[in-house]
N, C-alpha and C positions, 0 to 999 in steps of 0.2 A: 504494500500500500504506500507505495512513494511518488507514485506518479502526480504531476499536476501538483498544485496548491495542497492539498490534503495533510501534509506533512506536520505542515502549521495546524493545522488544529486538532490531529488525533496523538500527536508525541502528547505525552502526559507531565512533560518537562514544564516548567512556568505558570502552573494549573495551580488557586488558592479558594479559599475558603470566602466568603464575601464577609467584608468587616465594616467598621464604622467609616472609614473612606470611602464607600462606594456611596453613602449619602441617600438620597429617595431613590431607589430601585425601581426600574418600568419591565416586568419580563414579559416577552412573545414569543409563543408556541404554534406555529401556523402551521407545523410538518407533522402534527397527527390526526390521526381521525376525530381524537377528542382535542379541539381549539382551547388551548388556556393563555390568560394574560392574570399575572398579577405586580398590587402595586407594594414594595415592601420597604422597613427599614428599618437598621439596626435589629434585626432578624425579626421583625414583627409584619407580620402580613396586615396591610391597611387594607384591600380589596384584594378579591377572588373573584373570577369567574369562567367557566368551562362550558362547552359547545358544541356537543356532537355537528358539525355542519366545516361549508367548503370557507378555505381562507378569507376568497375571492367575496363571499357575502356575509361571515360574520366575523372574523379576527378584528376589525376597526369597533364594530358595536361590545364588542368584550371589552379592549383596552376601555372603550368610552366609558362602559361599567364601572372599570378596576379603577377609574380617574377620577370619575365625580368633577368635584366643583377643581380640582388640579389640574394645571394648563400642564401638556408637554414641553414647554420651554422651562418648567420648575425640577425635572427632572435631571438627578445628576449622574446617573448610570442605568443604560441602556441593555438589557440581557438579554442575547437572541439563540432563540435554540439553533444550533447550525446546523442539525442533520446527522444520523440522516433520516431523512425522512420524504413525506411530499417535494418534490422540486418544486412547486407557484406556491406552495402554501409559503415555505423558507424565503422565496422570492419577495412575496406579497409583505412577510415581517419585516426582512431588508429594507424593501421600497419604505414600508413604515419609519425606520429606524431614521433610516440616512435623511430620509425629508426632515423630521424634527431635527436631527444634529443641526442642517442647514437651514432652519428657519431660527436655530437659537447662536447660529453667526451672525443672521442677518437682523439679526435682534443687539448685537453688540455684545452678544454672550459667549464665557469657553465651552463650544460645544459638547455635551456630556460625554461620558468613557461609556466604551463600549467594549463590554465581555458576552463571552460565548457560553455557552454549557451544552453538553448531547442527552437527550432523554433519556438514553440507556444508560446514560453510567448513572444517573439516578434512580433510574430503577432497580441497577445492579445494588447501589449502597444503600436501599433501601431493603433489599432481598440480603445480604450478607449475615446480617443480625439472625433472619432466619434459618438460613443455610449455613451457619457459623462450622470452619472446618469442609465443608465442603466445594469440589471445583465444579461451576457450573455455566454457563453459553446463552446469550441472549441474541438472539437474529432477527432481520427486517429483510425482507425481501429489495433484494438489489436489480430486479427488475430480469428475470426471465432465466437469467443464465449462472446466478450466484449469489451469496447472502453476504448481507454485512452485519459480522459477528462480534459480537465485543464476551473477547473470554478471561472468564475469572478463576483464578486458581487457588488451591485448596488454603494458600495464608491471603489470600484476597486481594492479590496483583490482577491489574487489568491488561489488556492488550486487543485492538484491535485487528480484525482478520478480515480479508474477503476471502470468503470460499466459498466453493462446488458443494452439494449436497454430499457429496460421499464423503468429502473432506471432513463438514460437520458435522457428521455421525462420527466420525471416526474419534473423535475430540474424548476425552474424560467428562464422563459427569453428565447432571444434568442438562437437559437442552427448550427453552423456551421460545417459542415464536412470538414477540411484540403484536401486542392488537395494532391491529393497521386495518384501511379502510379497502383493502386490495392487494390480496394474491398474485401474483401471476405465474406460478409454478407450484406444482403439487408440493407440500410440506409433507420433508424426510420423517421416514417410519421414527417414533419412539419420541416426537417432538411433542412437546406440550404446549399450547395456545394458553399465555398467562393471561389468568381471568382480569377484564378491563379496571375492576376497583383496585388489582396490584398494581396495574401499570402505571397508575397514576399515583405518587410519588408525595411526601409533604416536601415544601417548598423550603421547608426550614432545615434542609439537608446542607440546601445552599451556607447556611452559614456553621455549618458543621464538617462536613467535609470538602477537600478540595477540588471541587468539580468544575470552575468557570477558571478561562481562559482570557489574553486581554486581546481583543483586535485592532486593526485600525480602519478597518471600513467590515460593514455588515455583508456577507455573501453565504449560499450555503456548502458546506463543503462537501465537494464533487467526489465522488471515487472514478477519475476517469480512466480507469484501469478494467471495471466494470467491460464485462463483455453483452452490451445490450442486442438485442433481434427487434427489431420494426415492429412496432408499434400500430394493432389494426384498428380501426376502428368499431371490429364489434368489441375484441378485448378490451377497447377504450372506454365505453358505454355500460363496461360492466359494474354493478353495484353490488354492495354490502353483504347482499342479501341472492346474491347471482351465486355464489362458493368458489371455494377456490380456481383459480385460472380463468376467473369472470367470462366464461362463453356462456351466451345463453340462446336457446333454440327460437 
């Protein structure tokens, strides 16, 4: 996993805990099927709010939520989930992100810092306390031809993987599939789909462990090493509720 940009954000080198410097906290989650934005500080969650729906129509009405009577130009750290996950949803938080930075220059303001975090490793440091002692693998479908694995092993080091279906079976331990709003390849014999109320993680990890990363501009990070196949239009169309490999007759 070196290829492209990626580098920078999966090395778990420079990654800290969020503390009293990051100041009023804005996070966007626009790469899962469940949309979260919250608004937090000094590890206290001031709003929440969460949204089975597409980025494209509700991640702006979430933030709006977590905000209240709070302008984005009050905000002094920007948290964006980087993936992986949806590509427009990540895109859609970016577009978010980067406009406020640059309406709080054009305001005469130091535009707020901006850190990253990836879902799964909150959800892994969330699952560790349960799995205490044991090694086990969270995956997200990397789109037709391979998974992006994030593996944890039995003293609780992480490490990212892309791999082949046989690759991750092959792996030690347990094996979880990330709820996602979309399959597109049959999920390896012996894998478990973590039920949706694990995957969603307390927010207050963040200031616990060190999971956020510092960027200098919002994007989401690509595995462009991924081996993708064309993209049809009926598997495009496929919903929730179509099963894995979203073909439907």
């Amino acid at each position: 996993m070196t290829a492209g940009s990626e580098t920078a954000y999966f090395a778990p080198r420079g990654r800290r805990p969020l503390d009293h410097r990051d100041g009023l906290v804005l996070l966007l989650d626009g790469g899962n099927p469940c949309l979260r934005s919250g608004l937090m500080r000094k590890g206290q969650i001031l709003g929440l709010a969460a949204e089975e729906s597409s980025a494209e129509e509700g991640l702006w009405k979430l933030v709006a939520t977590c905000l209240g009577k709070t302008s984005p130009l009050e905000v002094e750290t920007f948290l964006y989930q980087a993936g992986p996950g949806s590509l427009l949803g990540l895109r859609i938080a970016a577009m978010l992100v980067e406009s406020w930075r640059a309406w709080q220059r054009l305001e005469g303001r130091e535009p707020a810092k901006l850190r990253f975090y990836h879902h799964a490793e909150g959800v892994a440091a969330a699952l560790k306390s349960r799995l205490r002692g044991e090694a086990f693998s969270l995956g997200s479908d990397a789109r037709r031809k391979s998974w992006n694995v994030l593996v944890v092993d039995a003293v609780g080091q992480t490490s990212w993987k892309l791999l082949s279906s046989e690759e991750w079976v092959a792996l030690p331990g347990r094996r979880y599939l990330l709820p996602q709003g979309f399959c597109s390849q049959p999920i390896p014999e012996g894998t478990g789909v973590l039920e949706e109320r694990l995957g969603w993680w307390d927010f207050g990890l963040l200031w616990e462990d060190a999971l956020t990363g510092e960027l200098g501009k919002a994007e989401p990070a690509l595995l462009r090493s991924s081996k993708f196949v064309p993209w049809s239009g009926q598997i495009h169309r496929g919903s929730r509720g179509s099963g894995v490999g979203g073909q439907r007759s």
